[in-house]
N, C-alpha and C positions, 0 to 999 in steps of 0.2 A: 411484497404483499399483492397478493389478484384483487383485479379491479374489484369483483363482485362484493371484497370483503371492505374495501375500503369505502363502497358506494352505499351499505345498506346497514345502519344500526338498530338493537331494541334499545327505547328509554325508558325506565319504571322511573315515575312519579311518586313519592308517596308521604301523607302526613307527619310530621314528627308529634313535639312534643307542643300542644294549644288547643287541641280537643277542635270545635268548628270551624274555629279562626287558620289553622294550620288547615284545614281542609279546604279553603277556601282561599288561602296561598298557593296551594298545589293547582286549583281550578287558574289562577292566576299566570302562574308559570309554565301552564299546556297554554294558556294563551299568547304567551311570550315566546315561546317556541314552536307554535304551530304558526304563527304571522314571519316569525323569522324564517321558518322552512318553505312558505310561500312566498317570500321575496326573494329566497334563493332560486326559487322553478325546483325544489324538491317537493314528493308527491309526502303523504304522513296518514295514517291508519293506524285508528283505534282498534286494538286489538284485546282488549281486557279492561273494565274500567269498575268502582264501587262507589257511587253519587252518595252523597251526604242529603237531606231534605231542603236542605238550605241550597244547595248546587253547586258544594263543596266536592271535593273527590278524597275521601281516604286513600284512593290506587289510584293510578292512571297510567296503560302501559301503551305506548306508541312503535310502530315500527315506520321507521322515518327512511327513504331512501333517494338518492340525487349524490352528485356531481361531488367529490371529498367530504360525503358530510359524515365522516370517523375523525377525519384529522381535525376539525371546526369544532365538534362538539365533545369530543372523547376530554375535555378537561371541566366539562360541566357537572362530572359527577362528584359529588360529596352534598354536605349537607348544608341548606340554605337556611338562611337565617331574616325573618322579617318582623319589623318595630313599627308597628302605628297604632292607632286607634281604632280596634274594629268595630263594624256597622254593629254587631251583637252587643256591642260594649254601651249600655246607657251611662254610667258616669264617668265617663271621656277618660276614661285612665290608658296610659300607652300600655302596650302588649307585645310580648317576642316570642312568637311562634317558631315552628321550624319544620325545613319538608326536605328529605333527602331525593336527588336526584341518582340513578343507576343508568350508565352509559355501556350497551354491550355488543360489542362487534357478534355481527350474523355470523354464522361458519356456513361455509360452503360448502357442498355435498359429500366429499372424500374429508374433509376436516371433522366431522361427527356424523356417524351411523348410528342409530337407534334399533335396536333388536324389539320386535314388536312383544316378546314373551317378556322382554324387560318392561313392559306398561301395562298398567290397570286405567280402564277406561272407566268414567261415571259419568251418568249422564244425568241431571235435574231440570228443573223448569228456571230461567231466566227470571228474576227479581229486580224491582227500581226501590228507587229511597225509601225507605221507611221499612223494607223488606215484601214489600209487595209481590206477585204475580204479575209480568208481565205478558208472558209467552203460555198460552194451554198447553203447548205440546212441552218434549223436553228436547231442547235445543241448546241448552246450558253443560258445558265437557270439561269435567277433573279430571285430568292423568297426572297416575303417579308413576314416577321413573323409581322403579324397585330399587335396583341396588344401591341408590345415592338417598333413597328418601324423599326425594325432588317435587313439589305437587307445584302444578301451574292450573289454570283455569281459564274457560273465555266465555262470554255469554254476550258479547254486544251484537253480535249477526241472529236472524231469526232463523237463519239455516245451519245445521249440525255440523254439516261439511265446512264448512267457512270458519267456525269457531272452531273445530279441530285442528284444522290448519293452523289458526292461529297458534291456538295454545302447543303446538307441535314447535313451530318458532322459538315461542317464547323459551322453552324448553331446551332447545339445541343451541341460543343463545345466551343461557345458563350453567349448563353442562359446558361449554365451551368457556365459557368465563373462568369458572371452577379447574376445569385443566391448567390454562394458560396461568391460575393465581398458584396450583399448587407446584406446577412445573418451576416458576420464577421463586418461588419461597425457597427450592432444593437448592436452585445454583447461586443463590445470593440475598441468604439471608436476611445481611442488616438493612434490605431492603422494603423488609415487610409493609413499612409504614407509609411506602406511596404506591403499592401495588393492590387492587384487587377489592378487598373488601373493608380492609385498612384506610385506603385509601376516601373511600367515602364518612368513614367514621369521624373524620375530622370538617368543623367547619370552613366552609370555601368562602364564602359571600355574605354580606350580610345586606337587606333592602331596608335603608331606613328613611320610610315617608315623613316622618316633620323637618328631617332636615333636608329632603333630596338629594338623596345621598345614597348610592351603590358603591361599596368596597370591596375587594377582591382581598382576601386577605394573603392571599400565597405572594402576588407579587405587591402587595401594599400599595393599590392606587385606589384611588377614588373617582366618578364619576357623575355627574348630575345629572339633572332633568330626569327622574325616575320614571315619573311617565312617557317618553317618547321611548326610552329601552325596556320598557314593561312590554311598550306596542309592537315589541320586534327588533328594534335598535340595536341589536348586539355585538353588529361586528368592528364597535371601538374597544370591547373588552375581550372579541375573541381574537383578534390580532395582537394585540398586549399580548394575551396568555402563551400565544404560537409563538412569537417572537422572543418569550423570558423562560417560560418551562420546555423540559424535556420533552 
């Protein structure tokens, strides 16, 4: 593997199934993973994001890059699972949300080519919560990759060129995902179900606040103090996972 690929990931973030409450898990889990990225000395950029009114994130897509963080984080993706009481909740009943994480190795220049006749470019104005107007101008870039069907989007920069870039990214680290899932599906089949898109489909973790209690369910351990690995804490469960999975 070349350095570059190993050094630089996309993460999507995104709500599952809890309507505000899952939106505001996901806000929770970029904050869990952007203090962890900062205690590593990795740099991390918003590159795509959809705020809820509340300051929840339906999406949140990161391009995180530093020192092995592929082989650290490439086991964080599937779908997360959290149990408490949310602030929205007036009569204190527990609630289980759910937000899937997407973990995707960047490709490197000669590993995905984009043929520019292969994209449609759109361009709109930038929108905050509620669907508001943020930007007069249109600074906000859909492309869609023709022959896959593929749309990606970016609006967080107020400049055109930045957000292209981005969503160009995001893009080639999707397209490249989709290779690598359908190439492994041909040579080995009864694999499906821990490769690719399978692979997130299944629940990974679950965060349960009354009991402080974080479980991994692939290798069956449990961990407390929920708050201290909410704040970043991770790498007593991302050593576990390097140490027991593939």
């Amino acid at each position: 593997m070349e350095k570059s690929e190993e050094n630089s990931i996309i993460m999507e973030i995104r709500a599952g199934t809890g309507g505000e409450e899952a939106a505001l898990f996901c806000k929770d889990l970029f904050r869990m993973y952007s203090k962890y990225a900062l205690a590593k000395g990795w740099k991390f950029q918003i590159l795509d994001e959809n705020q809820t009114e509340l300051g929840g994130f339906k999406q949140l897509i990161l391009k995180i890059e530093g020192e092995n963080v592929l082989s650290k984080m490439k086991y964080e993706g599937g779908v997360h699972r959290v149990q408490r009481i949310p602030k929205t909740e007036k009569s204190n009943r527990l609630h289980t949300s759910t937000a899937s994480v997407a973990v995707l190795q960047i490709p490197t220049p000669t590993q995905i080519k984009l043929n520019p006749s292969d994209l449609r470019m759109d361009f709109f104005k930038s929108s905050g919560p509620g669907g508001q107007y943020v930007n007069k101008r249109q600074t906000a870039i859909r492309i869609t990759h023709i022959p896959s069907g593929m749309v990606v989007s970016s609006q967080t920069s107020r400049n055109l060129e930045e957000n292209k870039k981005s969503a160009l990214s995001i893009l080639k680290a999707r397209l490249f995902e989709k290779e690598k899932t359908e190439a492994e599906s041909e040579i080995e089949e009864e694999r499906k179900t821990q490769i690719g898109k399978a692979m997130r489909a299944e629940k990974i973790r679950t965060y349960n606040f009354p009991q402080d209690r974080i479980t991994d369910h692939r290798v069956k351990k449990s961990w407390h103090n929920i708050e201290k690995i909410m704040a970043g804490n991770l790498d007593p469960l991302i050593n576990k996972l390097q140490k027991t999975l593939p």
